[in-house]
C-alpha positions as CSV (number, residue, x, y, z in Angstrom):
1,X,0.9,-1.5,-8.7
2,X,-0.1,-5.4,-8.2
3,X,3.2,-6.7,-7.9
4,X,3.8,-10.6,-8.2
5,X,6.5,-10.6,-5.1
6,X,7.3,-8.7,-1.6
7,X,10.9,-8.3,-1.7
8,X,13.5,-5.4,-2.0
9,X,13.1,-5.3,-5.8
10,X,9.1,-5.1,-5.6
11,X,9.9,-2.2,-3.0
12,X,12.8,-0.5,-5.0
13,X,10.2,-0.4,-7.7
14,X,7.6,1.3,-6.0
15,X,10.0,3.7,-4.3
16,X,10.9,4.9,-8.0
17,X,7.7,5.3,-9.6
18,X,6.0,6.4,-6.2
19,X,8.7,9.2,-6.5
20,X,8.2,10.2,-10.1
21,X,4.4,11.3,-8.9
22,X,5.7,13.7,-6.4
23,X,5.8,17.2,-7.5
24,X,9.2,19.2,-8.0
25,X,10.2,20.4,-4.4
26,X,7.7,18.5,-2.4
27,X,9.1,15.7,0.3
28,X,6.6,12.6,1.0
29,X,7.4,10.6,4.2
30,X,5.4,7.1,3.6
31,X,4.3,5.4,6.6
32,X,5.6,1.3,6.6
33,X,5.4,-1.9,8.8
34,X,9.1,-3.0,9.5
35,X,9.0,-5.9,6.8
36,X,12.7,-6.8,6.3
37,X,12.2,-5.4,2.4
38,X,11.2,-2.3,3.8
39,X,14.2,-1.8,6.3
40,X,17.2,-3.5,4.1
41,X,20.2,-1.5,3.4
42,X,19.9,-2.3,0.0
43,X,16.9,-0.5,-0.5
44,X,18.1,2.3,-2.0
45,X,15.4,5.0,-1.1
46,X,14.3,8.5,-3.7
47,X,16.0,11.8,-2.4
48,X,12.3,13.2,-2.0
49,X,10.7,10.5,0.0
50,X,11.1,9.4,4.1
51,X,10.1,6.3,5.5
52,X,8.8,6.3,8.6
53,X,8.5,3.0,10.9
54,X,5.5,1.6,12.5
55,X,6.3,0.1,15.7
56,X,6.7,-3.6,15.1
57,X,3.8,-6.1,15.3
58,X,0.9,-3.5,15.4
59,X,-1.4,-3.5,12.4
60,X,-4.0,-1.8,14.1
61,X,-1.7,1.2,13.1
62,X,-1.5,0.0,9.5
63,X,-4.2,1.5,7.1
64,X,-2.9,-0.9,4.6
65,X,-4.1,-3.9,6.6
66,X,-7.4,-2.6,7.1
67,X,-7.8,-2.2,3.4
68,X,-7.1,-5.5,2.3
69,X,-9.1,-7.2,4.5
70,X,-11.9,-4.9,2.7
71,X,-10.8,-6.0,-0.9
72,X,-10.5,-9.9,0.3
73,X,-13.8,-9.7,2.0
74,X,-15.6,-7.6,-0.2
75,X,-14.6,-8.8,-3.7
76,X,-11.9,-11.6,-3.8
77,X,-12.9,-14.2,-0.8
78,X,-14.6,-17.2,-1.5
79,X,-13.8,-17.8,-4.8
80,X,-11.3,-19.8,-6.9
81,X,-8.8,-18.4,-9.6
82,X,-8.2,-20.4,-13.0
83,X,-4.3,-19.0,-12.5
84,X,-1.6,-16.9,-11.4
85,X,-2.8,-13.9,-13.9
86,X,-6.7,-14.2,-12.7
87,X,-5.3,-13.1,-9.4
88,X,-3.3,-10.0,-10.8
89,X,-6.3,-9.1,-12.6
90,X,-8.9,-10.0,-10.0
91,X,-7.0,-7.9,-7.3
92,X,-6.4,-4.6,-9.7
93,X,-10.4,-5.1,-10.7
94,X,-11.4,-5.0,-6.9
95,X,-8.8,-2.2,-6.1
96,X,-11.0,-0.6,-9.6
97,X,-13.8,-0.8,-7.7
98,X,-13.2,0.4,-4.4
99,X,-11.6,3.6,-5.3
100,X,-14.7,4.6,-7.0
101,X,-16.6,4.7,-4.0
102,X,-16.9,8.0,-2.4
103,X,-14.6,8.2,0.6
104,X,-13.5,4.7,1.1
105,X,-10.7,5.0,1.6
106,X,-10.2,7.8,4.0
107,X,-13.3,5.8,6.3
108,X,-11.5,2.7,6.8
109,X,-8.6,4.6,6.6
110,X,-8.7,7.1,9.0
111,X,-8.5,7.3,12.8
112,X,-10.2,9.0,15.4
113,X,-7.1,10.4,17.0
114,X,-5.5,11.5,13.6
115,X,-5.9,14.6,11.8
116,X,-6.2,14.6,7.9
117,X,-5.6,17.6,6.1
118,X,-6.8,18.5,2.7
């Protein structure tokens, strides 16, 4: 989802469709930073899905930060955007092209002291 805010309404909208892709009796527990639209009370979280806190300040421990530095390096720095929907479209094409390269995402991803199972 390219999403044009971070807020609790961005997140709540996630949340919901994230939890329509889980399968019938399966839990997910999704890994977050402690942004305040990830921690509200309002955020009304899906019955099948956890959140589970990074400890605050510590990207290092966030794959998602690792990621986007890869996308913004690799296919949207340098460059200038005619307006707002060139960037929606320019970010969903790079996220395109990333995912079709063979374990890209679980090398940057992953970490030496984790364990990934199949």
């Amino acid at each position: 989802m390219v999403l044009p805010d971070k807020d609790t309404n961005a997140m709540r909208l996630f949340l919901r469709e994230f939890a329509k892709t889980i399968p019938n009796g399966r839990h997910a527990v999704l890994v977050a930073d402690q942004a305040s639209w990830h921690k509200t009370p309002k955020l009304k979280v899906p019955s099948n899905i956890s959140l589970v806190f990074l400890p605050p300040y510590s990207p290092e421990l966030n794959p998602i930060e690792q990621l986007w530095r890869q996308l913004k390096h690799t296919w949207l720095a340098n460059r200038c955007f005619k307006d707002y929907n060139d960037v929606l479209d320019s970010a969903a094409q790079a996220w395109r092209e990333f995912v079709q390269i063979p374990g890209a995402i679980k090398k940057l991803c992953s970490r030496s002291w984790t364990i990934l199972a199949s």
